[in-house]
N, C-alpha and C positions, 0 to 999 in steps of 0.2 A: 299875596304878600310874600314878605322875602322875609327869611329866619334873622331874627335876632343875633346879631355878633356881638360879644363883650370880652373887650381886653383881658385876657388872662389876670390875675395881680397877685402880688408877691408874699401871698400866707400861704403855707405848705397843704398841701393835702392832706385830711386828717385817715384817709385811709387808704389802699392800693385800691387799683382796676380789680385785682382777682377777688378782694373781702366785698365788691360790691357786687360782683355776679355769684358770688359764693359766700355771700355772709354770713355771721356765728350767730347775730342775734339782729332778729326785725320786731318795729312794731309797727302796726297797723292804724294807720289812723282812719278814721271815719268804721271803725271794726260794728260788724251787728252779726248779730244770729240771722238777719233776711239775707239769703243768697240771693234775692231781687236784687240787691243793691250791689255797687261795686267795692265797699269795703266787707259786705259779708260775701261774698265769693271769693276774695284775697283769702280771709282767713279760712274758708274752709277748703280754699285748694291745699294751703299750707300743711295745714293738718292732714286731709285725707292724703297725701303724697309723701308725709312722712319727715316732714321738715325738723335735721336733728337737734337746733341749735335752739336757742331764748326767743320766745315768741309773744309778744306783747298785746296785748288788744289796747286800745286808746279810745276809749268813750266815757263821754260824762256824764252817763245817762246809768249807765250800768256797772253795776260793783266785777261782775264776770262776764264770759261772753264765752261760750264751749267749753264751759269747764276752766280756761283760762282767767287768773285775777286780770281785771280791767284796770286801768288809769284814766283819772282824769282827763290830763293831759301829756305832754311828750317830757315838759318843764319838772312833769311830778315824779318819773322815773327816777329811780335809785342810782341809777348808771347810765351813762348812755348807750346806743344801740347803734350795729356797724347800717343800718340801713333802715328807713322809715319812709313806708309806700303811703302815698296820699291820693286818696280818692274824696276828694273834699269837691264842693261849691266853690265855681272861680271867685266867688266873691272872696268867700273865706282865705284863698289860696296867700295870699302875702304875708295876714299874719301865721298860716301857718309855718312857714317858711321862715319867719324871722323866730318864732320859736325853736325850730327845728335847730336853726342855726346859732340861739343860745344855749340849746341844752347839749349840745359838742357830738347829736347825728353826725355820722362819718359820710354817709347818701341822703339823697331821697330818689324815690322813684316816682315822679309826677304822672299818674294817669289822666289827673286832671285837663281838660278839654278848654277851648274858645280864649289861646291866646294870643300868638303873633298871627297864625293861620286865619285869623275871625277878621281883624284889621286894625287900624292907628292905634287901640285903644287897649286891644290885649297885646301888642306888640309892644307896648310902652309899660303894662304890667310885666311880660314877658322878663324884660328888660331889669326892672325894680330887682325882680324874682333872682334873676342870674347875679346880680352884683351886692345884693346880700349874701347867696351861698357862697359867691368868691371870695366877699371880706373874710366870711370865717375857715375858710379852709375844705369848705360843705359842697361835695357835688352833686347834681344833680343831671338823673336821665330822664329823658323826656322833655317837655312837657309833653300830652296828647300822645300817650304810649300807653303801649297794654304790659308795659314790662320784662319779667327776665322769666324763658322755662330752665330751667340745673337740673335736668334728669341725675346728674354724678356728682353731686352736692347734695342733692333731694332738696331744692330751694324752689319750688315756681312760686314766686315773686309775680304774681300777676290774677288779674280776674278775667280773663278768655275762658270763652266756654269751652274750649280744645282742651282743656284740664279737666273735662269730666268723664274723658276715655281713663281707662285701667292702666294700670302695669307699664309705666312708663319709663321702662332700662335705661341707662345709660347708654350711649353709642360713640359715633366717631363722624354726627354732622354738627357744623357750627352753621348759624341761619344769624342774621343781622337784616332789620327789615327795618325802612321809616313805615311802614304799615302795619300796625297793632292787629287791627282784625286779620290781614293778609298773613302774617307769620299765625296767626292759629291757625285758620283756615289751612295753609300747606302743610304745618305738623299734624295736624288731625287726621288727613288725606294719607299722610304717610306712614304714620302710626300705623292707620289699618292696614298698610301694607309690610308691615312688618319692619320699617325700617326705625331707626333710634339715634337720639340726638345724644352733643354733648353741651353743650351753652347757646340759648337760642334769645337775643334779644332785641328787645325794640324801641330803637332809639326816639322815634317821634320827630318833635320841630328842629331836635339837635341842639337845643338851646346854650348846651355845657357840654360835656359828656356828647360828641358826635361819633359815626359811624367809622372814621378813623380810628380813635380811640380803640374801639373794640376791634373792631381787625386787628391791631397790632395785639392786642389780647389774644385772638383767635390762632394766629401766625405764632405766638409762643406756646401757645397748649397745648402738653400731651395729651392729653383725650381728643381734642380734634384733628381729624385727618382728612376732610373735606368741608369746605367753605360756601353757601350757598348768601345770598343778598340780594333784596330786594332795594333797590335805591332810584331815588325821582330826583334828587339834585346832590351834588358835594361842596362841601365844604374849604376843603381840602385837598383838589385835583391833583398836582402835584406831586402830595404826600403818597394819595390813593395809586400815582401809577407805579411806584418806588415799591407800593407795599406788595402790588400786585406780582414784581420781581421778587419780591423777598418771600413770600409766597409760596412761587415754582420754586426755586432755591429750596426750599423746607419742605419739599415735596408735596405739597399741599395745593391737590388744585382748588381753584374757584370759580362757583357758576354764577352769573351773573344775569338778573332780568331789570331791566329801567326802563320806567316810562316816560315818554315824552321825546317818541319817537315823530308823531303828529301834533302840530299845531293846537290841537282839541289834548291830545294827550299831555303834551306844555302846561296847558289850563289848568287840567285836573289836578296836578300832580302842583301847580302854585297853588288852590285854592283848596289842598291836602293837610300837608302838615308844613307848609310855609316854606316849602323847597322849589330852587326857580332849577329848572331843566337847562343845560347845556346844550352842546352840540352834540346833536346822536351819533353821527355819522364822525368826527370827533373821536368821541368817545369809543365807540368802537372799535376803529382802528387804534388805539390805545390798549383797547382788551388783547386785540389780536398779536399784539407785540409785544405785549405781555406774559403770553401765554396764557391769559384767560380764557373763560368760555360765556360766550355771550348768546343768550336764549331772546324768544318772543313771547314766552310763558311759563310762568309758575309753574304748573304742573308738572312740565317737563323735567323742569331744573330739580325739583325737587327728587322726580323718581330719578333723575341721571346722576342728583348729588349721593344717592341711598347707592346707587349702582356702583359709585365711585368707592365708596364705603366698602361694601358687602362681596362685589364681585372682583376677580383677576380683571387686571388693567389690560389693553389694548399694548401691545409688543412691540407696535410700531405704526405710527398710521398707514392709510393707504393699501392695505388689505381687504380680500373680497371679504363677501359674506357669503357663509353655507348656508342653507336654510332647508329643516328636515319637521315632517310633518305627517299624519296621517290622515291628510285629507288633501287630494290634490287643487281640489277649490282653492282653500287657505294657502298654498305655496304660493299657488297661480298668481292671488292677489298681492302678496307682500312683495312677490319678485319683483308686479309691475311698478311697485310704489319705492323699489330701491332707489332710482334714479334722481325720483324727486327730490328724495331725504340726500343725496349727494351723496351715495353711496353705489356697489357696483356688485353682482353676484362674483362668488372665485372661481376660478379656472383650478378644477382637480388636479394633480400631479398622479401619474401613474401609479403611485404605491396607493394613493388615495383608490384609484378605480379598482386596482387588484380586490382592494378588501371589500368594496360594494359587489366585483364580482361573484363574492362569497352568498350573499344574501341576495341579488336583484336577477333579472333576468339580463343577458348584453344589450337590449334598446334603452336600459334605463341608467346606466353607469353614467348621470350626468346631475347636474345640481336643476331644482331642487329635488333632493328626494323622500317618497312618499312610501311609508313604512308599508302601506297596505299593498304595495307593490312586490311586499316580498314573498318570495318562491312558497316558506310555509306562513306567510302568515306574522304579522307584527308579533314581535318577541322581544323580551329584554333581553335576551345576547346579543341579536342581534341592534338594536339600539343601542349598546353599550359597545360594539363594536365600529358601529360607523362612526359615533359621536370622537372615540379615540382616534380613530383616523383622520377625522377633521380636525382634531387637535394638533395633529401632526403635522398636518399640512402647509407648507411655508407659503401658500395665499391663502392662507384660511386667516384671519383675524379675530372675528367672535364666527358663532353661531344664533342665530333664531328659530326659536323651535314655536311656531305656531299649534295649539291643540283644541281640537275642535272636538267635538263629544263623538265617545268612544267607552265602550265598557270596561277598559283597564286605565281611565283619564289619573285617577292617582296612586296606582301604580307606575305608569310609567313616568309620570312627573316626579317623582321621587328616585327616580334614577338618573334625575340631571344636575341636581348639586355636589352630589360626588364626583361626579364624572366631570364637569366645569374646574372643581378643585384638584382633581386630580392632574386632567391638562393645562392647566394652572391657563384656561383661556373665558372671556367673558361670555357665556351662556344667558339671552333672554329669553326666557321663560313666556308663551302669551297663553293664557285660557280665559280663551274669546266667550264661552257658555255664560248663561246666567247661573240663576240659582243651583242648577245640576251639576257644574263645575265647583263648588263650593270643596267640596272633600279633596278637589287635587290641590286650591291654594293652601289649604290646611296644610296637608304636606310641604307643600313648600315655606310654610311660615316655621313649621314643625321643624325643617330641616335649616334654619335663615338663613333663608336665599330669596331674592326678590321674587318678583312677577308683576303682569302689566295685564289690565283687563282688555286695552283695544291694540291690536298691532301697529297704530298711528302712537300711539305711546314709546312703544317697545321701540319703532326706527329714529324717535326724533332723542329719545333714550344713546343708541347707538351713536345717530349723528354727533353726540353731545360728547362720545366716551371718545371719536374719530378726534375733536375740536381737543381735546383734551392731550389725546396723545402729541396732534400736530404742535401743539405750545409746548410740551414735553422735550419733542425733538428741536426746538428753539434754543433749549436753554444754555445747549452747546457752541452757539453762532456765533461767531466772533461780532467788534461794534462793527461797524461801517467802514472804509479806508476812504480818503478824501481822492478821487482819481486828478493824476497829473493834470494842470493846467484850469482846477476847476475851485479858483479864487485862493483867498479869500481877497477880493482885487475888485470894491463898489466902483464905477468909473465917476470920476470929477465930472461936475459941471450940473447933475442931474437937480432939480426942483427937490426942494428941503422938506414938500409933502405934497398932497394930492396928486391927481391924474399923471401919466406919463404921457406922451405920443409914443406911436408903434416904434419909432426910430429911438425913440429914448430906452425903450424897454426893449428892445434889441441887442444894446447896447451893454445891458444887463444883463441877459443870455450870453452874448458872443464874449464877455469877462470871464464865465464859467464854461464855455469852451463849447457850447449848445449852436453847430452850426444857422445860420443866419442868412436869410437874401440879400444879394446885396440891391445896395439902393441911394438913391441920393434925393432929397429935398428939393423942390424947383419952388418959387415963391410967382412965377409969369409961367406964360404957356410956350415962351421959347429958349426958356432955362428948363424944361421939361422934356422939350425936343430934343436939346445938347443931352441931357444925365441919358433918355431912350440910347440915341447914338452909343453912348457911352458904353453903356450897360449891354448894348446887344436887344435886336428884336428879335420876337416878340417881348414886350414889357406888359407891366400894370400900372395903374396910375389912381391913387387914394386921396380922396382930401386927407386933411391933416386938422384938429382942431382936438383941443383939453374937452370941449364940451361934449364930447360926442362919442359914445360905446360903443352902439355896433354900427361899422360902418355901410356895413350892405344892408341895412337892413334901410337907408334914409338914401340907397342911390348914389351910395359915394366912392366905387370899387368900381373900374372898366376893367376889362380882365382882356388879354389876345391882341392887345396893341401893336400891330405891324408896321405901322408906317408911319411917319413926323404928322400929315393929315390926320392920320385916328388921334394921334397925342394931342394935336392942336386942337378939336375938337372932344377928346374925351375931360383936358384939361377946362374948356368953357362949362361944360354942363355940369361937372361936378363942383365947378367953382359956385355957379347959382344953385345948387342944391344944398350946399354946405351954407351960403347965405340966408335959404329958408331956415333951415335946420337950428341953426346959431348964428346969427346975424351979427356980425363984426368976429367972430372968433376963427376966421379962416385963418391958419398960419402957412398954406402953401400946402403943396399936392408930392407925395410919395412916388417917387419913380423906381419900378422895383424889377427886377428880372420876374420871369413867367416861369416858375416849377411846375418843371414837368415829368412825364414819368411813374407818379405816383401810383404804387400799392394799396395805400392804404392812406387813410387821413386819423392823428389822434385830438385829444387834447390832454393838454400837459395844465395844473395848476398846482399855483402855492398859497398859504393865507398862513396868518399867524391866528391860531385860534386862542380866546381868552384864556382857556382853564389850562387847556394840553399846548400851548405854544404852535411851533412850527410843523406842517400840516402839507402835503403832496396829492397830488392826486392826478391819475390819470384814467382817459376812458376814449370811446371811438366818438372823433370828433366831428366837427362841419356844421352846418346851421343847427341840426336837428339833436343836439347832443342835450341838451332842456326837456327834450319830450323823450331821450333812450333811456337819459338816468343812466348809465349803462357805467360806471365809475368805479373805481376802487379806491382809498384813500389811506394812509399812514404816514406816523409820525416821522418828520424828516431830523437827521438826514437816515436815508435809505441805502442797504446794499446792492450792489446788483444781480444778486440772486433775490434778495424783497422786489426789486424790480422786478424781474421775470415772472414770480410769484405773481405778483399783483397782476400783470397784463393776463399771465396765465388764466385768472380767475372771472376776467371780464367775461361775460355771456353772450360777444359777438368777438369769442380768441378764434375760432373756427377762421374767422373771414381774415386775421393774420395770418393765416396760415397757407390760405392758397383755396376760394372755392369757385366753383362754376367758370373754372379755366384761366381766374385769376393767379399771377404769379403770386409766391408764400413772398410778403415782408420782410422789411429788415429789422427782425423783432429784438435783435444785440442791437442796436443803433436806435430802438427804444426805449431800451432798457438804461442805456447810458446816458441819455438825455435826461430820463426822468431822474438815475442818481446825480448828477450835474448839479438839477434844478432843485436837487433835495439839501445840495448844500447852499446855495443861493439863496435859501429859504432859512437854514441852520444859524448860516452868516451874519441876515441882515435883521432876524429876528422879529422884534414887534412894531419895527421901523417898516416891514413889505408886511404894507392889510394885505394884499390881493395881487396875483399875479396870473393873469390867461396865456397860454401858447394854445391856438388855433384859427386855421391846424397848424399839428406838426407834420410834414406829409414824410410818410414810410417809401422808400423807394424798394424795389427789390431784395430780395434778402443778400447781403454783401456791399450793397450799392449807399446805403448810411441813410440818413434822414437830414431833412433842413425847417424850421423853422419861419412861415410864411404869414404871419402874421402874430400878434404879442401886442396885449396891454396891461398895466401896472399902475398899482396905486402907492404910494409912500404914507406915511405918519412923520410927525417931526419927531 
């Protein structure tokens, strides 16, 4: 099911964003003394966590409830209250809500379950629900939310069992999740590792009060200085990529986990809290332009959001990593797993080896290194010396210090948050031990400074603080510049929508400046003959038809045409194969020059996508470019250093480059095509659904690119 939308309407809000995550006075409805149930776990988080403000119990049943005087109902209140959590029976939920909304509730926070997300019937409650809180000015978060934790209010507003850990400080993460269980689940997780929120909420179906909303809450708060979210659909796309800038701007990064990267994932995440999934691949390149940081898991994010919080930032991306250990096992392993994480060991600078000279023997003045290799014997000076030096070091970036059991484990882990704050560089901590490792996290929680129990933590941790910097070093990028000759100039005469032929959507390229074959239409096979002549042999010879995508793949492409014979007959045979294919829909047969020469083959596309508009993408092309996936994608239009970016990032740049005695590409004359086609795509908007270039064949590097086949679709 799809979330409920209702028109905004024209009564004031009876109270701000901040009094509803930070409210003076709640009452509880459905309140009991059974923490079995979801109104008595509300009230006894409230209490046990310190809640400063008016705290009401709402039961009919009972005069008190913890010592607190009870009420009937919400209607019997003396005054009203800035927020009122309801964990009632969906049946009950309407009238509670139209009460709410007479006695002048400033919120509600609906834990309440089985509304639009269930189908027709709570969608259309759902619905009731929203346009009574809007008549009177009354918002509402939720529905099917577990609500708000305000460590720095002392407000959790919610019955998650992640409220029955201790000592819950204030911090500097904000967490925004449409997953109730999922936001306790990662604040419990993180808790125990020492990290601390500042406003953690859970928005649910989105019904009122959406995930928007709160961001722009989260992007104004001092208490929060890292943004973490869980999100399966938006509302608000648009909204969400502007916030995403405004964001970085306020120095504030944000980590980001969405599901519904898979087709199964799609599913889950509709038949959740009634959020339909976007485009992944979309959205992503959206983060990425943004300056976000976009994860594949929870966990991650969470410990990389505590990291962003707690530890010194990353100085600039694209810095090695040290890695110092006392166990040569443990280096051995994290080293080999750099690669994967997209990360790379550093290259020492001489002042760096001088000082390992001091401790190591000369075979080992090389990364990683392993304390037990020292001359006397692992020491804190000497740990406190190397770790300086790596701070020093202009490829040094962070450090990872993997610690495997040893009989000084928390002492020497206690010599690494100083040392990380002092070199003001981000130090992760791993102790990999079980139970016998317990006394070095201690110190490190002792000292607040993070730590990662598995070193698959600690580098997707890393990756995540690299993601962060490289969006960082964004924020300076000038927009895009429209290059000379590259439109905005749609050519006359094209179809008012659907299908293009290759010649029409050529014609579209070669407006934005996207070199082009030339070629000419033959409609007989001795007007096919003349354009070969024309054109120079070798040629190609295409059918031509609206009806029909790929054209090699139905036998309709003769490739090495040397002679008026081959043309005369590669023209018959594609003419009857275009007549099985689409019977009447022949319009004549493509007569094109033969490029040749080629480097390399890509593909070039453009789509208007729903949420995020206009959309680029390039990757290594040819038939098999379906089964490489091998793509990069962002939002157009693109620069030509995003270009290069993006080609840079593909996973077969190697073979641009030059391998197994292949000549290197002309990877500027990719890079210029793809920004070309990024404004092509800026230009014509929601009017070009789909545009293919493939290939686009690379000729040697200097030698340019041309454009050897192109189909396109229009909208009216």
């Amino acid at each position: 099911m799809t979330s409920v939308s209702v028109p905004e309407g024209s009564v004031p809000d009876r109270i701000p964003l901040a009094r509803i995550v930070g409210p003076r006075s709640v009452a509880v409805v459905g309140a009991s003394e059974d923490v079995g149930k979801f109104g008595g776990r509300v009230i006894h988080y409230l209490i046990k966590h310190g809640f400063p403000g008016r705290l009401v119990p709402i039961n009919p049943n009972r005069p008190a409830i913890r010592g607190l005087p009870a009420f009937p109902s919400l209607a019997a209140l003396p005054e009203p209250v800035d927020v009122a959590i309801l964990a009632v029976p969906v049946a009950h939920l309407e009238a509670q809500i139209t009460e709410a909304a007479a006695a002048g509730v400033g919120a509600c926070i609906v834990i309440t379950a089985k509304l639009a997300e269930s189908g027709p019937e709570g969608a259309a409650l759902q619905e009731r629900v929203v346009r009574i809180a809007r008549g009177a000015g009354m918002r509402l978060v939720g529905p099917n939310c577990l609500g708000i934790f305000n460590p720095v209010d002392r407000a959790m507003l919610s019955s998650s069992l992640a409220l029955e850990g201790e000592g819950f400080a204030p911090g500097g993460i904000g967490v925004i999740s449409q997953s109730g269980a999922l936001m306790g689940t990662l604040v419990s997780l993180a808790h125990d590792h020492g990290a601390r929120f500042s406003r953690c909420i859970s928005v649910g179906n989105q019904a009122d009060l959406e995930l928007c909303d709160f961001l722009d809450y989260l992007i104004a708060d001092e208490a929060t200085r890292v943004i973490a979210l869980y999100i399966e659909g938006l509302r608000s796309p648009e909204r969400f990529r502007a916030q995403l800038r405004q964001a970085r701007a306020a120095g504030k990064p944000v980590l980001i986990v969405k599901a519904g990267r898979s087709e199964a994932g799609v599913q889950a995440a509709r038949s959740h809290t009634a959020s339909l999934a976007g485009s992944y691949e979309a959205f992503a390149a959206v983060c990425r332009e943004a300056g976000a940081v976009l994860l594949d898991d929870w966990v991650p994010m969470v410990l990389a959001a505590d990291a962003l919080d707690r530890l010194p930032r990353l100085k600039a991306p694209g810095r090695g990593v040290a890695v110092l250990a006392s166990s040569g096992g443990s280096t051995a392993i994290l080293v080999d797993q750099l690669p994967d994480a997209g990360l790379r060991l550093a290259t020492l600078s001489e002042a760096t080896k001088a000082v390992l000279a001091e401790w190591l023997p000369p075979t080992h003045l090389h990364l990683p290194v392993d304390t037990g290799n020292f001359r006397e014997g692992t020491s804190a000076a000497g740990i406190n010396a190397v770790v300086r030096a790596f701070a020093a070091d202009p490829d040094i970036g962070s450090i990872v210090v993997p610690m495997t059991t040893s009989p000084r484990m928390a002492a020497n882990a206690a010599l690494m948050p100083p040392l990380a704050r002092e070199g003001d560089i981000p130090l992760l901590y791993v102790m990999g031990a079980g139970a016998v490792g317990d006394e070095a996290r201690a110190a490190m929680r002792a000292a607040d400074f993070p730590y990662y129990d598995r070193a698959s933590d600690a580098l997707a941790v890393l990756r995540a603080l690299e993601a962060e910097a490289e969006g960082r070093a964004r924020a300076g990028v000038p927009p895009p510049e429209r290059p000379a000759g590259a439109g905005p100039a749609i050519p006359e005469g094209l179809p008012d929508e659907g299908m293009l032929t290759e010649a029409e959507a050529k014609r579209l390229l070669a407006a934005y400046g996207i070199p082009t074959t030339r070629e000419r239409l033959a409609t007989d096979a001795e007007a096919a003959v003349r354009a070969a002549e024309a054109i120079g042999y070798p040629v190609v010879l295409k059918g031509v038809s609206r009806a029909v995508v790929h054209k090699s793949d139905l036998g309709l492409v003769r490739l090495g045409l040397a002679d008026a014979a081959a043309v005369r007959a590669a023209f018959a045979e594609v003419a009857a194969a275009l007549d099985r294919a689409a019977p009447g829909g022949m319009e004549g047969c493509l007569v094109q020059e033969m490029a040749q020469g080629g480097a390399a083959e890509l593909i070039l596309g453009a789509r208007h996508d729903p949420d995020f508009g206009p959309m680029v993408l390039v990757g290594l092309g040819g038939v098999l470019v379906e089964l490489l996936r091998d793509v990069q994608i962002a939002p157009a239009p693109v620069s030509l250093a995003d270009a290069e970016a993006m080609l840079r990032r593909l996973r077969l740049w190697p073979v641009l480059t030059g391998v197994r005695g292949r000549p290197p590409a002309d990877v500027a004359a990719a890079a210029e095509a793809l920004v070309r086609l990024s404004w092509l795509a800026a230009d014509l908007g929601p009017r070009l659904a789909e545009l293919d270039v493939n290939p686009l064949i690379l000729r040697g590097a200097g030698q340019g690119s041309i454009a050897v086949d192109a189909r396109a679709v229009l909208r009216r």
